[in-house]
C-alpha positions, 0 to 999 in steps of 0.5 A, a space after each residue: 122877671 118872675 119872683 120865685 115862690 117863697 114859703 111864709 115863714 121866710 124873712 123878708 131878704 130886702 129888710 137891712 139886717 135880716 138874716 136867713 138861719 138853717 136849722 138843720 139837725 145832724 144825726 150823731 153817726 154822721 158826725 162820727 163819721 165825718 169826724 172818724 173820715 176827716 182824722 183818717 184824711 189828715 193823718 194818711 196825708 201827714 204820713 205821706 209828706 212824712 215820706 215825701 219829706 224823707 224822700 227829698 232828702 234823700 234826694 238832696 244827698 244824692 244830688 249833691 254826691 253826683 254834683 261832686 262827682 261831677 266836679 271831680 271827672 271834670 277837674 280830671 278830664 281838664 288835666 288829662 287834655 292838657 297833658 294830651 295838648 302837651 304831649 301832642 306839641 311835644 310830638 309836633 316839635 320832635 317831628 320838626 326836629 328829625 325832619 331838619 336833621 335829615 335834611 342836614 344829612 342829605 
């Protein structure tokens, strides 16, 4: 396996304890920029959970009047099909009823 070729001002990386330390100079516009991106990223993402926050609120409430709602057709549709259960075998038994009394007749 062949070493890379290291400059002669590099530290020796195999002593224990040895560090590598960059020395980078940064120019002032860049910073500024960077800073002015990052504020610019934190503070739209901010607002945009702000409004997906509204939103899921708003959701929350619908979704629990719709529930309700719900709640309230079936409750209704349940009493509707025992009133129509019960007419249906009151019909039943008005049928069977006529039908013996015109056998009585004949």
């Amino acid at each position: 396996m062949t070493q890379l070729p290291t400059p002669k001002h590099a530290p020796n990386i195999d002593l224990p304890g040895a560090r590598l330390t960059v020395d980078l100079k940064i120019p002032l516009w860049g910073m500024i920029t960077a800073a002015g991106a990052g504020f610019i990223l934190f503070a739209s993402l901010y607002f945009s959970v702000q409004a997906l926050t509204e939103a899921v609120r708003e959701l929350q409430v619908t979704v629990k009047t719709g529930n309700t709602s719900v709640m309230t057709l079936q409750s209704e549709q349940s009493l509707i099909k025992f009133r129509v259960g019960t007419n249906e075998a009151d019909i039943l038994l008005l049928k069977t009823l006529v039908n013996e009394a015109m056998k009585g007749r004949k």
